[in-house]
C-alpha positions as CSV (number, residue, x, y, z in Angstrom):
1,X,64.2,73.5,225.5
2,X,65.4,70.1,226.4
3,X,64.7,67.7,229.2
4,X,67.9,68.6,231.2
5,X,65.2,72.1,231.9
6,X,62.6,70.2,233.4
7,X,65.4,69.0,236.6
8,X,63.6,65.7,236.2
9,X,65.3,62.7,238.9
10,X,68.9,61.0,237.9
11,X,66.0,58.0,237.6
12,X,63.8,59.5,235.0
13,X,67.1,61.4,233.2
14,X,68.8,58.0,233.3
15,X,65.9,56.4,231.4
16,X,65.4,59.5,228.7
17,X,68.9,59.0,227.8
18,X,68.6,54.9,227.5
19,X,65.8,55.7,225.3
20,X,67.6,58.2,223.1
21,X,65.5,61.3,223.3
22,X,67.0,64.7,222.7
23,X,64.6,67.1,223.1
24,X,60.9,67.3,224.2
25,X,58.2,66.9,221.9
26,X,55.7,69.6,221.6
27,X,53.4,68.6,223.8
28,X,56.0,67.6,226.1
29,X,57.6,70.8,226.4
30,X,54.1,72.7,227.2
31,X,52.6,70.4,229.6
32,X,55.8,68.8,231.7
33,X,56.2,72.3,233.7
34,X,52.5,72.3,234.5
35,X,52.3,68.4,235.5
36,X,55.0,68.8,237.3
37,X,54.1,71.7,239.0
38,X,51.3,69.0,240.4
39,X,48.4,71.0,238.8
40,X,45.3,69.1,236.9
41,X,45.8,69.4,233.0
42,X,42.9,69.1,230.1
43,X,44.9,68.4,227.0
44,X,44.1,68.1,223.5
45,X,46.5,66.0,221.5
46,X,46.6,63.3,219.0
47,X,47.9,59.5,219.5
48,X,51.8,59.8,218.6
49,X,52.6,63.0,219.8
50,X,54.3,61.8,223.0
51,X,51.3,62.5,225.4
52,X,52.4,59.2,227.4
53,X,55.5,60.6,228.2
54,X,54.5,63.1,230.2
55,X,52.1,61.5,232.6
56,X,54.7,58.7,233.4
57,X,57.0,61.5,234.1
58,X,54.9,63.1,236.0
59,X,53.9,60.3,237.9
60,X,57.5,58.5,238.5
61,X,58.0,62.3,239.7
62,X,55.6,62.7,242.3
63,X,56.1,59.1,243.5
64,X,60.2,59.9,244.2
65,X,59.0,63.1,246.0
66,X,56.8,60.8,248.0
67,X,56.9,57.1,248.0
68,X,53.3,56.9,249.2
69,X,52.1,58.3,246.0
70,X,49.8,55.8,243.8
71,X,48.8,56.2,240.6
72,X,45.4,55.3,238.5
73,X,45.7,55.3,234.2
74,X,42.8,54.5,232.3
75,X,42.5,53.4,229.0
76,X,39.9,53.0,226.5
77,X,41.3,49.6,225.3
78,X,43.4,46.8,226.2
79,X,45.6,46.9,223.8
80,X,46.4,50.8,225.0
81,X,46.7,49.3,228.7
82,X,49.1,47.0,227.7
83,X,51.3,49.1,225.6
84,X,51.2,51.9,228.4
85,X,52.3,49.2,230.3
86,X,55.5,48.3,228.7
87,X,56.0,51.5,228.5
88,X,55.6,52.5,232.4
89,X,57.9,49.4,233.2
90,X,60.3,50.6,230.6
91,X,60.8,54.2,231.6
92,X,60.6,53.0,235.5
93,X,63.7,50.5,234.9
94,X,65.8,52.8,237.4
95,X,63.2,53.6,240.0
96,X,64.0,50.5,242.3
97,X,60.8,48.3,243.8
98,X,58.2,49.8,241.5
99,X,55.4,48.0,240.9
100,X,53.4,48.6,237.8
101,X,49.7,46.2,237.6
102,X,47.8,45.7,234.2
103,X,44.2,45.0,234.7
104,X,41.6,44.3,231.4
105,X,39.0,42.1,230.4
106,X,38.4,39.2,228.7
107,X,41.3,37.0,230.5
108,X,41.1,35.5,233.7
109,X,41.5,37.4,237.2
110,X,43.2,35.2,239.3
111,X,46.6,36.8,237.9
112,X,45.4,40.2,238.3
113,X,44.4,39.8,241.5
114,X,47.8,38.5,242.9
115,X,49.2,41.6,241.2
116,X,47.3,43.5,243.4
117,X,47.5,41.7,246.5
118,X,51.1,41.5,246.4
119,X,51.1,45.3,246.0
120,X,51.4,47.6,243.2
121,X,52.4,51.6,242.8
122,X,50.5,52.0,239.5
123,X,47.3,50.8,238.0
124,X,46.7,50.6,234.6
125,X,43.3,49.5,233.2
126,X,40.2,49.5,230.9
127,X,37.0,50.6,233.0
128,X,35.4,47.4,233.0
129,X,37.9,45.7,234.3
130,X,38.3,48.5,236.7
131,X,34.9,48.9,237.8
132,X,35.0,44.9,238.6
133,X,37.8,45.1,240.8
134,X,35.9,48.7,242.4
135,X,32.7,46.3,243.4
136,X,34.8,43.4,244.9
137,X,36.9,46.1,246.8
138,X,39.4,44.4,245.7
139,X,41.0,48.0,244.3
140,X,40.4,50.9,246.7
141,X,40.1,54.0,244.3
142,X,40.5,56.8,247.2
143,X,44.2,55.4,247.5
144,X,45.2,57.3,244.2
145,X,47.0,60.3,244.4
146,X,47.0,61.0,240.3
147,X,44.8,60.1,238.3
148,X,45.2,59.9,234.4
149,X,42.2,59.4,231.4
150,X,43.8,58.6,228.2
151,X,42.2,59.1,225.1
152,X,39.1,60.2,226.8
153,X,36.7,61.1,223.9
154,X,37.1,57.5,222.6
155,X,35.9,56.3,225.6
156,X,32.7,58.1,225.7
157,X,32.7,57.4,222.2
158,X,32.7,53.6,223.1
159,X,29.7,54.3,225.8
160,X,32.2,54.2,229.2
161,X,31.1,58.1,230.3
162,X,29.0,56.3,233.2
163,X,31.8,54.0,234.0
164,X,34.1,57.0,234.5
165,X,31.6,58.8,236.1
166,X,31.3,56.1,239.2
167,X,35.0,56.2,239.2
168,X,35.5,59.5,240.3
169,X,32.7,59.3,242.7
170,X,34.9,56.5,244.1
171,X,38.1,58.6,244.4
172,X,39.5,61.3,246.8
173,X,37.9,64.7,246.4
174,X,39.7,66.5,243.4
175,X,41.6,69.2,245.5
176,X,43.2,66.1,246.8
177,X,44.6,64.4,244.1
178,X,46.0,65.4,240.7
179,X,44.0,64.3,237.3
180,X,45.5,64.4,234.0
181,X,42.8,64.3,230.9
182,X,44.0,63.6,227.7
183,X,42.1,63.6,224.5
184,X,42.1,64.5,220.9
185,X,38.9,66.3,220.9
186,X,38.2,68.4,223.6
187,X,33.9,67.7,223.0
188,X,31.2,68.6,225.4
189,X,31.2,65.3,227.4
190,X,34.9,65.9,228.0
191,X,34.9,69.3,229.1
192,X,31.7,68.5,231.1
193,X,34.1,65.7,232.9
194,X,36.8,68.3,233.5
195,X,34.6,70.9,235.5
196,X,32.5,68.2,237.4
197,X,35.8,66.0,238.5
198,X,39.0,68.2,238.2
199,X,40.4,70.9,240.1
200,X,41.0,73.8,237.9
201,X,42.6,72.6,234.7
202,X,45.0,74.5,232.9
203,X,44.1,73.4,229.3
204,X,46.4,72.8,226.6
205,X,45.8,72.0,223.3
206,X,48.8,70.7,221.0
207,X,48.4,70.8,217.3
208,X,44.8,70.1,216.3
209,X,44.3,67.1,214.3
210,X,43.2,68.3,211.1
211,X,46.6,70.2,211.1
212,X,48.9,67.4,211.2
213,X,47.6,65.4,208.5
214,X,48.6,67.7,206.0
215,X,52.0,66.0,207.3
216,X,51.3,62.9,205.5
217,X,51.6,62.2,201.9
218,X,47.9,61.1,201.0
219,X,46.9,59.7,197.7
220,X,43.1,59.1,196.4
221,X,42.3,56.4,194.1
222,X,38.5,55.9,192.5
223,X,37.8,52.2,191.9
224,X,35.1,49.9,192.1
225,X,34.2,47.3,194.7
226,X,35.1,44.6,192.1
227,X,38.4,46.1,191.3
228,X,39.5,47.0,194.6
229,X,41.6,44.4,196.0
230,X,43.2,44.0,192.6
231,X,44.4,47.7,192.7
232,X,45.1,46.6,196.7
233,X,47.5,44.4,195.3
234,X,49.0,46.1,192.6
235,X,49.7,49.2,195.6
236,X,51.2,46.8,197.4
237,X,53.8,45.1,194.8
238,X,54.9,49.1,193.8
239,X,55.5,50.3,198.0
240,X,56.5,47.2,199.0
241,X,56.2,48.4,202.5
242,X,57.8,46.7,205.7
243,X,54.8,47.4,207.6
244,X,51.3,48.9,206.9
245,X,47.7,48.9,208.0
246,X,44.9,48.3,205.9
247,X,41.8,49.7,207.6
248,X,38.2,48.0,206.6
249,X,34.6,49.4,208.1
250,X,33.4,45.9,208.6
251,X,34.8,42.5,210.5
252,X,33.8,40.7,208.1
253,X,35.9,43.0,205.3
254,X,39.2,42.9,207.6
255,X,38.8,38.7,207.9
256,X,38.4,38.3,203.9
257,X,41.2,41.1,203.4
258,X,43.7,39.5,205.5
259,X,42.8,36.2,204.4
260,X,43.4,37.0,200.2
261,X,46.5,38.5,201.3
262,X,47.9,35.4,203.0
263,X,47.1,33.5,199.5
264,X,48.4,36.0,197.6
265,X,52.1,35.8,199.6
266,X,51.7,38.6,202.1
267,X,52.2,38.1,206.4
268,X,49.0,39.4,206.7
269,X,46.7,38.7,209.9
270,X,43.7,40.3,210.8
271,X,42.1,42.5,214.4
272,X,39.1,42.1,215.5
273,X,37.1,43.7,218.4
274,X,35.9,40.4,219.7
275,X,38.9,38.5,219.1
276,X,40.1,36.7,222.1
277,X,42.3,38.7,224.3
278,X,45.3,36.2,223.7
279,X,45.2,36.4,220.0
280,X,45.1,39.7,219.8
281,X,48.1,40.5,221.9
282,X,49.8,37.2,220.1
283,X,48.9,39.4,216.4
284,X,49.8,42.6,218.0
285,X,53.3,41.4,219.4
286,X,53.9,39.9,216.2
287,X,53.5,42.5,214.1
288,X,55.5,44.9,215.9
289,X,58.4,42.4,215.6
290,X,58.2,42.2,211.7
291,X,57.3,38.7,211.9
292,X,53.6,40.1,210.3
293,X,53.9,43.3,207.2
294,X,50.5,44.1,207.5
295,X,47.5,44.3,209.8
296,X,44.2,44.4,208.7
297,X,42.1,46.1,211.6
298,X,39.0,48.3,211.8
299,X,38.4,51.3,214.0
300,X,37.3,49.7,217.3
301,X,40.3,47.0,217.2
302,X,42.6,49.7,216.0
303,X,41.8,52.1,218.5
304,X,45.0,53.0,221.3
305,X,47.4,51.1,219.1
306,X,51.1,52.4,219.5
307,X,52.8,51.6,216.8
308,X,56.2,53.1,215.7
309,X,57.8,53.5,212.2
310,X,54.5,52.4,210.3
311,X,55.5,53.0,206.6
312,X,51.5,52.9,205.1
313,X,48.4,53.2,206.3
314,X,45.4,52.0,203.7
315,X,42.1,53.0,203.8
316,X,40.6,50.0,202.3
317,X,37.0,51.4,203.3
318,X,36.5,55.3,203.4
319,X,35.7,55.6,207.4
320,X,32.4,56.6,207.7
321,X,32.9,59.1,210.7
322,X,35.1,61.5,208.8
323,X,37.4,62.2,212.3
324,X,38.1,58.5,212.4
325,X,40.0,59.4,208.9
326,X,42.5,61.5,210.5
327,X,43.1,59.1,213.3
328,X,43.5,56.2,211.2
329,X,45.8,58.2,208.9
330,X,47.6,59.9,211.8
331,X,49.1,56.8,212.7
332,X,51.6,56.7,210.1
333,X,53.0,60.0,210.9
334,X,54.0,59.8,215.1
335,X,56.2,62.0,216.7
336,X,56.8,64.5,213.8
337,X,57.8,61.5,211.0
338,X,56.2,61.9,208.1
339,X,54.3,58.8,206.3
340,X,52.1,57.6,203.5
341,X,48.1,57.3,203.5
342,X,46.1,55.7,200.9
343,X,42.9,55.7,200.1
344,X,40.2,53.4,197.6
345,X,37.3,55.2,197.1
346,X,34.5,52.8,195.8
347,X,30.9,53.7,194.8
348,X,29.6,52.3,198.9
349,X,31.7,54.6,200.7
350,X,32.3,57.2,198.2
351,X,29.6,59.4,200.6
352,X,31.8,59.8,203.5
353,X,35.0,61.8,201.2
354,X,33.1,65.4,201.0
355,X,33.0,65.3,205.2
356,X,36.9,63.9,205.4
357,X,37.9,67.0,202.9
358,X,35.9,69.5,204.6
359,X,37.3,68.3,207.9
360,X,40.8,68.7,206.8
361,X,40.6,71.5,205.3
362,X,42.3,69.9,201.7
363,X,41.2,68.1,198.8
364,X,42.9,64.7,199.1
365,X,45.1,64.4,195.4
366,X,43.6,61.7,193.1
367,X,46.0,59.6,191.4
368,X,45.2,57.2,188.7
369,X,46.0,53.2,187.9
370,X,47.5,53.9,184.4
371,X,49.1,57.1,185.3
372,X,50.9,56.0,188.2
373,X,52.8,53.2,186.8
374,X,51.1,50.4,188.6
375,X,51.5,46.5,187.4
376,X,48.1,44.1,187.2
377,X,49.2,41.6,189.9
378,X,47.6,38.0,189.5
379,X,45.2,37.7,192.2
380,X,45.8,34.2,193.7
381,X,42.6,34.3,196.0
382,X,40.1,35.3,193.2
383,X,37.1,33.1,193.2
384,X,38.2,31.6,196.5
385,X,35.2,31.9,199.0
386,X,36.5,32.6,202.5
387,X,35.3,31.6,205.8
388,X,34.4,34.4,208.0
389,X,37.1,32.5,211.0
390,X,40.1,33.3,208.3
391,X,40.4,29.9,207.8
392,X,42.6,29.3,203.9
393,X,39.9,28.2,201.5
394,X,41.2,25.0,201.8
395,X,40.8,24.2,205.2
396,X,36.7,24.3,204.3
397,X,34.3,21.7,203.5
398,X,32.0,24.8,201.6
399,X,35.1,25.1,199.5
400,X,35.6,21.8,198.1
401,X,31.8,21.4,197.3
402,X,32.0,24.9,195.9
403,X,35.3,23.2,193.5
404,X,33.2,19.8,193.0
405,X,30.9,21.8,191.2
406,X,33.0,24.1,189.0
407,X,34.6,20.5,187.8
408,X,33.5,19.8,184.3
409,X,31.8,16.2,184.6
410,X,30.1,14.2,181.8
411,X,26.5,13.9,182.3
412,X,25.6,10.2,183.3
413,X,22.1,10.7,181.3
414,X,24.2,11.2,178.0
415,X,26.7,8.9,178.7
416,X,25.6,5.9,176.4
417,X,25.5,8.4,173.8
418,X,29.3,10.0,174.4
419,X,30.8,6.4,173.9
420,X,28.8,5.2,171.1
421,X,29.9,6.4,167.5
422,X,28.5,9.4,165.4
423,X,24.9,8.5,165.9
424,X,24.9,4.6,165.2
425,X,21.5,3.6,166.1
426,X,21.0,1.1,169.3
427,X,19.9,-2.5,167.8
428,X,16.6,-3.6,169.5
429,X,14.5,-7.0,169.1
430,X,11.5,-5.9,167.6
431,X,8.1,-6.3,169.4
432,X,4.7,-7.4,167.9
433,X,3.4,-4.1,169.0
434,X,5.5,-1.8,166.3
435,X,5.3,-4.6,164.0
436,X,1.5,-4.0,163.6
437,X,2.0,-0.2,163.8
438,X,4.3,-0.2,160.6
439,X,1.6,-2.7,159.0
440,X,-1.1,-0.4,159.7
441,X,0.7,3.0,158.7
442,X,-1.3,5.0,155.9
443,X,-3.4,1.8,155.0
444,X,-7.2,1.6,155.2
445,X,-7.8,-0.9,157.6
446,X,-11.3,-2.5,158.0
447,X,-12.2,-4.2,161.1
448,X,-13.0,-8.1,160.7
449,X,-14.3,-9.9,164.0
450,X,-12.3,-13.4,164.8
451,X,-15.6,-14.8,164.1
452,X,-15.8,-13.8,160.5
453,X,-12.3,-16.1,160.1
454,X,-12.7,-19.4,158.9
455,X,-11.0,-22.2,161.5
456,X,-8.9,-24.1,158.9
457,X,-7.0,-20.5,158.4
458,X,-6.6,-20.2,162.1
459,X,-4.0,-22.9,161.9
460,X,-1.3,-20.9,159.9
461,X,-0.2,-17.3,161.5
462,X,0.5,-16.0,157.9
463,X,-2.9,-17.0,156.7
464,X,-4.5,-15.5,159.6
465,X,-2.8,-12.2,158.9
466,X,-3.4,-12.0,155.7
467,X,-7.3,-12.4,156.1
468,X,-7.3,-9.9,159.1
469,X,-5.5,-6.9,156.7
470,X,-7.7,-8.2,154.1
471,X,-9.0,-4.5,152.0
């Protein structure tokens, strides 16, 4: 099957060509003729496989069957909106006057708003954003036609189930409008969504996840936490890749990763979940330029992240919830490529492997330093305490105390005794006080009262003593 099958628009054809695609991917080729068809569809597919394909096409579709058509996405994260986005406004380039509107949080609203005041054919958004925009009626949600969740499960997973809920309360009854669901577990919640809000899904599931990671070369290396980003390093040197991810469990972890990878040499940078929303897009857009090798993310920044050609993924931190394994790893392998996924397994993770190998069905192969050739790399960040903003060691005042006291400095007390000679004694006057201690010392001393002295031998010092140590 190719695309020419579908009898897709000169528009949409035009576009597939410009973007150099053959031939359908799988989950292309089974759910275009439903989509198309206009019927609701409950798929079950993995980030990569081409899933965002096929609700574009089948929006762009409907809308050049009927210019009237609007269309509703909705993402779990911004950086998913975004990318979907681009990629709407890319495959849309010969579909003349469409207007595509990105709406997220943590920027400003005054642009968003003039996108949708000046009109727009296709929302895409994150459901608080969303649900903003629903209370100021500034966004009418019964004007959509379609209606498309992406990566549902990680939004319930991130606590947005009620959100969506109000949506669809807030839309055109299901029989009139068509909703796509796409997730990579088709869980209770999701299917629950399906038969309250949809109209009869067909439901197709592409591929199960635990499948196509036995795509993707995985390696296994036991270490300690001390040794870790050592062996990171050394990993590194031997690849050499153009672009990887190292994934962390903790902010914390991706900020002090990143950072010992700038000092060591690397364009590394760092995602966070509560980065600000300009940064992150600013790190994001850099990296997929090759102007950054690696990104240092955890699960919640990571999540919706379309990235193509990624040579190695890095599991700095065995995941915790073994599924987030096989979407971490997953991304290294899109659209049928195959890739590379490492991971460090140290003794405060170790816990979570047994659920990741039962999961996928595999032992993952363990490899070892010495065995696999690996050079000790000089770590140029060891010792160096970092600041939890990424700042370079440098930068800190805690830093420069923290050197201050690792300087070797002579000790003022002792300082007399460092520039005098081997033990030369200190010259002192002598005092009347050890005088008569040295005269008294192992002598026996009788006591005489001033009285008992005769005056004449008052007038000579020496006489006077001389009476007073008298035996």
């Amino acid at each position: 099957m190719d695309f020419n099958d579908l009898w897709l628009s000169k528009e949409s054809m035009d576009a597939i060509n410009k973007h150099g695609f053959s031939k359908p991917t799988e989950v292309q080729e089974k759910v275009l003729p439903v989509s198309l068809s206009g019927r609701d569809v409950m798929v079950q597919s993995k980030t990569g496989s081409g899933k965002t394909l096929v609700f574009l096409l089948t929006i762009f579709e409907q809308y050049l069957k009927n210019r009237d058509s609007k269309a509703l996405i909705v993402a779990p994260t911004r950086e998913l909106a975004v990318q979907i986005e681009e990629d709407a406004k890319s495959f849309s380039e010969f579909i003349e006057g469409y207007r595509i509107g990105c709406f997220y949080g943590g920027v400003g609203y005054s642009r968003q708003l003039e996108e949708v005041e000046e009109g727009i054919n296709l929302a895409v958004g994150t459901p608080g954003r969303l649900i903003d925009f629903l209370k100021s009626g500034k966004i009418n949600f019964k004007d959509f036609s379609i209606v498309v969740l992406d990566e549902a499960d990680r939004m319930f997973d991130m606590g947005f189930y009620p959100d969506i809920e109000r949506m669809f309360r807030s839309m055109r009854p299901s029989q009139e409008r068509q909703t796509m669901l796409f997730s990579a577990t088709l869980s209770v919640k999701v299917r629950n969504l399906a038969w309250a809000f949809m109209n009869d899904p067909a439901e197709v599931e592409v591929r199960p996840e635990e499948v196509t990671v036995k795509e993707i070369t995985q390696e296994l290396f036991h270490v300690t936490s001390s040794e870790k980003f050592s062996l990171l390093l050394s990993l590194l040197k031997k690849i050499g890749p153009e672009s990887a991810i190292i994934f962390t469990n903790t902010k914390d972890a991706a900020v002090e990763v990143a950072s010992r990878l700038k000092i060591n040499g690397y364009k590394a940078a760092f995602l966070m979940g509560d980065m600000a929303q300009s940064r992150r897009l600013e790190t994001l857009e850099r990296f997929k330029a090759g102007k950054l090798t690696i990104l240092v993310a955890t699960d919640v920044a990571a999540r919706g992240l379309q990235i193509d050609d990624l040579e190695l993924v890095v599991n700095y931190d065995i995941p915790e919830d073994y599924e987030n394994y096989v979407h971490r790893i997953g991304r290294t392998a899109r659209a049928g490529k195959s890739g590379k996924a490492v991971t460090l397994a140290d003794e405060e993770y170790i816990y979570g492997l047994e659920p990741i190998e039962e999961y996928i069905h595999m032992k993952i192969p363990v490899l070892w330093p010495d065995e696999c050739g690996l050079e000790e790399v000089e770590d140029k960040s060891k010792g160096l305490k970092i600041r939890k903003d990424g700042r370079r060691p440098s930068d800190t005042r805690k830093n420069k105390v923290e050197r201050k006291k690792t300087e070797k400095k002579p000790n003022r007390k002792q300082k007399p005794q460092i520039q005098k000679k081997k033990n030369v004694p200190l010259k002192k006057e002598a005092s009347m006080e050890d005088i008569l201690k040295k005269e008294i010392e192992g002598k026996n001393v009788r006591k005489v009262s001033l009285s008992d002295v005769k005056a004449e031998e008052k007038k000579g010092l020496f006489s006077f003593f001389k009476r007073l140590f008298a035996k």
